[in-house]
C-alpha positions as CSV (number, residue, x, y, z in Angstrom):
1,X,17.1,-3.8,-15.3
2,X,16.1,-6.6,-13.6
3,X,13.6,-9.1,-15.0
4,X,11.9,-12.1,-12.6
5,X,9.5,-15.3,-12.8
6,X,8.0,-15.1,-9.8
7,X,6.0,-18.8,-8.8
8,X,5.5,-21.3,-6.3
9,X,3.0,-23.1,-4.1
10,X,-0.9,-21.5,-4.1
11,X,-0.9,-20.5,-0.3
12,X,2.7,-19.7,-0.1
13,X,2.2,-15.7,-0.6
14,X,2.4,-15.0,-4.5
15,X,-0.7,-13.0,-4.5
16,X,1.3,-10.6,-1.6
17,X,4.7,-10.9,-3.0
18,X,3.2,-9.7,-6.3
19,X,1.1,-6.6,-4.8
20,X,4.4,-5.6,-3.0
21,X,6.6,-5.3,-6.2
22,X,3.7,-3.4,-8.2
23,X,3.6,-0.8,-5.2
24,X,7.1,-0.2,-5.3
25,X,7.3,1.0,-8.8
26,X,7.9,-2.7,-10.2
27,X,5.8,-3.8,-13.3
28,X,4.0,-6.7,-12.6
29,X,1.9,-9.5,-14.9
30,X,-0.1,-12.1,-13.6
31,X,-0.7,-15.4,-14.8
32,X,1.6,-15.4,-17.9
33,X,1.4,-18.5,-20.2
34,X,4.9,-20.0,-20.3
35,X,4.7,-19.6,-24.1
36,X,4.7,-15.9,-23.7
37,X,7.7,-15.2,-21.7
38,X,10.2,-14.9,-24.0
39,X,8.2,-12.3,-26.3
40,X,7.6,-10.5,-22.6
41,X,11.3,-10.5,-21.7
42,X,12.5,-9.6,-25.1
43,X,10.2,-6.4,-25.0
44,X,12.6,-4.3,-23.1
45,X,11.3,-3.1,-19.4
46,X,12.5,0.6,-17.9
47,X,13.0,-1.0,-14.9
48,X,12.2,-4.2,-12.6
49,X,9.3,-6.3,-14.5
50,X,7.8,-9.7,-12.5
51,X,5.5,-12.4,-14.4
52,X,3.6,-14.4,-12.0
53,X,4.0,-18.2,-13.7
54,X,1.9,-20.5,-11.9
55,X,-0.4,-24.0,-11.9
56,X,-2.8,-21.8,-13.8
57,X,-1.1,-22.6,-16.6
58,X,-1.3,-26.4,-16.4
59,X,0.2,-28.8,-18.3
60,X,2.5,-26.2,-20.0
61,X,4.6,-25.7,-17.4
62,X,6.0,-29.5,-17.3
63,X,9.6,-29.0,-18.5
64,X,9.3,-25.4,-18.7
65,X,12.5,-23.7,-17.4
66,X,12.9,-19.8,-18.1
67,X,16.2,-18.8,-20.0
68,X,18.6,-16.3,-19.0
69,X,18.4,-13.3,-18.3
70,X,15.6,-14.7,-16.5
71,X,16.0,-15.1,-12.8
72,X,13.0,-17.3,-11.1
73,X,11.6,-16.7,-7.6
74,X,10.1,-19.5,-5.9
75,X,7.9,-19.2,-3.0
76,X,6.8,-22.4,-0.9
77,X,5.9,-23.0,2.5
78,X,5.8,-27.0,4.6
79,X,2.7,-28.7,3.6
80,X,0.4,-28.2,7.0
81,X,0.9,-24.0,6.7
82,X,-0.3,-24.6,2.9
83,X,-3.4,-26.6,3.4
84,X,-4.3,-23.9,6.6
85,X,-3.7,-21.1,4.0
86,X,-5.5,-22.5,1.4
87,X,-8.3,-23.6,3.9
88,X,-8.9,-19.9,4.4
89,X,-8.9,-19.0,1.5
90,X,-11.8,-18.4,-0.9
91,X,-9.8,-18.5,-4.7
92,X,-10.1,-22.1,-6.3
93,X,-7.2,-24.1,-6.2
94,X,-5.5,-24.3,-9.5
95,X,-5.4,-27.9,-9.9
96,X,-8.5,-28.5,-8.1
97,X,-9.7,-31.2,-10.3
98,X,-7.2,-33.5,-9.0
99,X,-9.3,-34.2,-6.3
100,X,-9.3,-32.5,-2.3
101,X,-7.0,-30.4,-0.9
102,X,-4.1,-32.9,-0.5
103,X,-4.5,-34.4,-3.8
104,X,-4.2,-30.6,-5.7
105,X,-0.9,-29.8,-3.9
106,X,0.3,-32.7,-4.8
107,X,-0.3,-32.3,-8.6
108,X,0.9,-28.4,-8.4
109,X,3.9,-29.7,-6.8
110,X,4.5,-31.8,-9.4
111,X,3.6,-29.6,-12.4
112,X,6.0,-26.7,-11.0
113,X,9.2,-29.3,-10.1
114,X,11.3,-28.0,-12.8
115,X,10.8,-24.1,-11.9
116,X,11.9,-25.2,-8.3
117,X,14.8,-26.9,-9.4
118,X,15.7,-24.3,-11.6
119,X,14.9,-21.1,-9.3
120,X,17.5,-18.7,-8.1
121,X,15.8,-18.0,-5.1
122,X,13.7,-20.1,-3.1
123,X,11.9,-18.4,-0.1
124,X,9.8,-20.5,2.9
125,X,7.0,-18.1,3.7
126,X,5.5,-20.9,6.1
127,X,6.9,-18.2,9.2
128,X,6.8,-14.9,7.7
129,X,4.0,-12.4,7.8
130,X,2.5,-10.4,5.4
131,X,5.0,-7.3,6.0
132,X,8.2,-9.3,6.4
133,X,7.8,-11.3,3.0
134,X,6.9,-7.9,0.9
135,X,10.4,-6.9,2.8
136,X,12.1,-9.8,1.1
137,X,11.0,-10.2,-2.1
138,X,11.6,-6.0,-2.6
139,X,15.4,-6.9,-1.3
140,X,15.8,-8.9,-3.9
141,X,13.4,-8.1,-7.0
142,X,13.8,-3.8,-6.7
143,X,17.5,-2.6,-7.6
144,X,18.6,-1.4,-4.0
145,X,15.7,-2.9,-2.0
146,X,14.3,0.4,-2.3
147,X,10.7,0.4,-0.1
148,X,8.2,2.4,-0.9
149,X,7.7,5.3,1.6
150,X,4.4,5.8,3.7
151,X,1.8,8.7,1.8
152,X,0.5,10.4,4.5
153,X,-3.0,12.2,3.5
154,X,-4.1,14.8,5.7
155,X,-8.2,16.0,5.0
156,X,-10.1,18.9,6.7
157,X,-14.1,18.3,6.1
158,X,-17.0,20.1,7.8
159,X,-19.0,18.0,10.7
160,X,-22.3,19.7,9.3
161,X,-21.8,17.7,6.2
162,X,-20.7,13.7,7.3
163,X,-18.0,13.2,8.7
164,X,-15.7,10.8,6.2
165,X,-15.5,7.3,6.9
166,X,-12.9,6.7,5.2
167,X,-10.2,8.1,7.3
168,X,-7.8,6.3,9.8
169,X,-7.6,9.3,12.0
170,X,-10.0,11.8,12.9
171,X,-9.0,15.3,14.6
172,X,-12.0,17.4,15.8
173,X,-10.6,21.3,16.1
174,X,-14.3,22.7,17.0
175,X,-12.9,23.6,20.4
176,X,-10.6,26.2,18.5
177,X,-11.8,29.7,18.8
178,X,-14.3,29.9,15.2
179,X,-13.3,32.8,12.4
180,X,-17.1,32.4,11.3
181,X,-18.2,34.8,14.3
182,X,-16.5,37.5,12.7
183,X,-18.1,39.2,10.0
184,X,-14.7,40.3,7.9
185,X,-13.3,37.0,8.1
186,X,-16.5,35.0,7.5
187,X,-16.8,35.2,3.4
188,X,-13.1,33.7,3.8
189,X,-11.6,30.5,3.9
190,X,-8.5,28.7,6.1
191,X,-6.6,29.2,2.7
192,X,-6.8,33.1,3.6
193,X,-4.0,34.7,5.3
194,X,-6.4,36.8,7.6
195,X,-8.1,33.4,8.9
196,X,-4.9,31.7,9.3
197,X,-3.6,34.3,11.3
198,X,-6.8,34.1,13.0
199,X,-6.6,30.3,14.0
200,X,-3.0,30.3,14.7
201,X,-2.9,32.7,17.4
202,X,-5.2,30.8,19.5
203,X,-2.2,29.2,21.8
204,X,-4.4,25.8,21.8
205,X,-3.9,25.8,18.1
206,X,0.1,25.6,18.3
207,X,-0.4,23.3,21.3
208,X,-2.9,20.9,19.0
209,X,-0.3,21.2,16.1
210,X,3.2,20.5,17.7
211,X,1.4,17.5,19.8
212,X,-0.6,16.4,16.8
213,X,2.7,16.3,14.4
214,X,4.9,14.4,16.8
215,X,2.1,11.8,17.6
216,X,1.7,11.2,14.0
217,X,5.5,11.2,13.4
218,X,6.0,8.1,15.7
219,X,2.7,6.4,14.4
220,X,4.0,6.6,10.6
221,X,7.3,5.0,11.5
222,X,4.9,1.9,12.9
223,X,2.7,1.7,9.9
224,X,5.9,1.7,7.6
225,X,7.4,-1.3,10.2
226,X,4.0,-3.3,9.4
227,X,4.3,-2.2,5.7
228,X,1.2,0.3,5.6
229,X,1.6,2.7,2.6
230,X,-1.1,5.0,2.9
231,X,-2.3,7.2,6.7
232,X,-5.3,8.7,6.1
233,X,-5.6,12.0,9.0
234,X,-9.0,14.0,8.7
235,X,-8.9,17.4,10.4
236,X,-12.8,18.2,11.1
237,X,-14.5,21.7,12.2
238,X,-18.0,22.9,12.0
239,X,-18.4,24.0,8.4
240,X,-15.1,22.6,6.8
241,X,-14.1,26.0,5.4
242,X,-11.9,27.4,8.2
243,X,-10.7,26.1,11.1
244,X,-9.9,22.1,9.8
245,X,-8.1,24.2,6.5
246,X,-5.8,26.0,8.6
247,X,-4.9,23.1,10.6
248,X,-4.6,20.4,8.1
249,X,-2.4,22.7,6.2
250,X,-0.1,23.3,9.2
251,X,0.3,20.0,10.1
252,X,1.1,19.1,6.5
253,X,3.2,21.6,6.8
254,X,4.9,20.4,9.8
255,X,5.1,16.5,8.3
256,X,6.4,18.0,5.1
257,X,9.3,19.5,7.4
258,X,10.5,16.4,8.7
259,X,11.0,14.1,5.6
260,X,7.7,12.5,4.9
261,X,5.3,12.4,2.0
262,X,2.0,14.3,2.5
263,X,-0.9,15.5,0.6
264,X,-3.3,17.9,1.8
265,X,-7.0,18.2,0.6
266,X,-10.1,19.7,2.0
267,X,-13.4,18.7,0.9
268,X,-15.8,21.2,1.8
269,X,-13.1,24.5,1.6
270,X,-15.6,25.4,-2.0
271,X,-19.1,25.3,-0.7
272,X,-21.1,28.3,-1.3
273,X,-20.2,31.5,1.4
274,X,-22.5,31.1,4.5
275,X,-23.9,34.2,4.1
């Protein structure tokens, strides 16, 4: 079990730190009053836990040291990187009623002094981006520095109906010779053996597929290396019913083969039979 404070400086990447842990399987509280960390702690976790403690809590943090088992992760960054961060921000500054900018790190600084002194770890995000600090603070929050591998959704949909916005990637297979043209295969779908058969022995569609799978292959290891979780692929033919079903199924099929996580969905495979 391993059980963390995780504070520091607003603008030195709590908000980033914290959304890494949660998505890799870590439980996660924000803002937790110093008063309420012990009951927390004592509560028994199944596996890593993180309260953020931060300025939010004021003038209860003067003094405030967590006990053991308690380890503290502190997150700062030099002065200039903080005001540009905070600059671009649009959340309030904790302490803003200290005055500007300067004055309300100043006071934060001064409110969380004991936490720093105290921390196990402190970590200068000031060069570090986004991908590199969830790295870290997984290294040393999650047992092992487990990282949380890449979901790779793969979608087929129908043109007819919109085409859907909300993938990363989008395949078009119209050019793939069309099942609906034949009146036995027609009232099926690409979950049907007849129509996969069908699709698949087009030689384009083996061509599309073995291209398509290696492509994505080398594109998922560069999401992971900028610490994307999620690749959305949508696999689009005329109706949605046939020729996108049998390819999104192959080429989760094929991703499946070689290690990674997929899901496969289709959207419009259930709409009513053309006929």
């Amino acid at each position: 079990m391993s059980v963390w404070i995780l504070t520091g400086m607003s603008g030195a990447g709590k908000a980033t730190a914290a959304a890494a842990l949660e998505a890799a399987g870590a439980e996660v509280v924000d803002n937790l009053s110093p008063d309420l960390v012990g009951a927390w702690a004592a509560r028994g976790h199944d596996g890593a836990a993180v309260a953020v403690v931060d300025a939010r809590s004021g003038e209860a943090l003067r003094g405030w040291v967590p006990a053991p088992p308690l380890r503290t992760l502190f997150l700062s960054a030099a002065g200039p990187v903080l005001l540009r961060r905070l600059a671009e921000s649009v959340r309030p500054h904790p302490c803003a009623g200290a005055g500007g900018p300067v004055a309300a790190m100043a006071l934060e600084a001064d409110l969380l002094s004991d936490l720093r002194g105290a921390a196990d770890v402190v970590v200068d995000t000031g060069e570090l981006a986004p991908a590199e600090l969830a790295r870290r603070v997984r290294e040393l929050v999650i047992p092992g520095g487990a990282e949380p591998a890449l979901r790779i959704t793969v979608s087929s949909f129908g043109y007819k109906y919109g085409a859907q916005p909300e993938a990363d990637w989008v395949v078009d297979v119209r050019f793939l010779r069309n099942p609906f043209w034949d009146p036995e295969l027609r009232p099926l779908t690409g979950l049907d053996a007849p129509v996969r058969e069908h699709v698949l022995a087009d030689p384009r569609a083996a061509e599309l597929q073995r291209r398509l799978a290696e492509l994505l292959l080398w594109v998922s290891d560069q999401c992971e290396g900028h610490g994307r979780r999620h690749l959305h692929v949508a696999v689009g033919c005329t109706g949605g019913r046939h020729r996108s079903v049998v390819c999104a199924e192959e080429l989760g099929r094929r991703l499946r083969s070689a290690g990674r996580d997929v899901v496969v969905r289709h959207r419009d495979v259930g709409r009513p039979d053309p006929r």
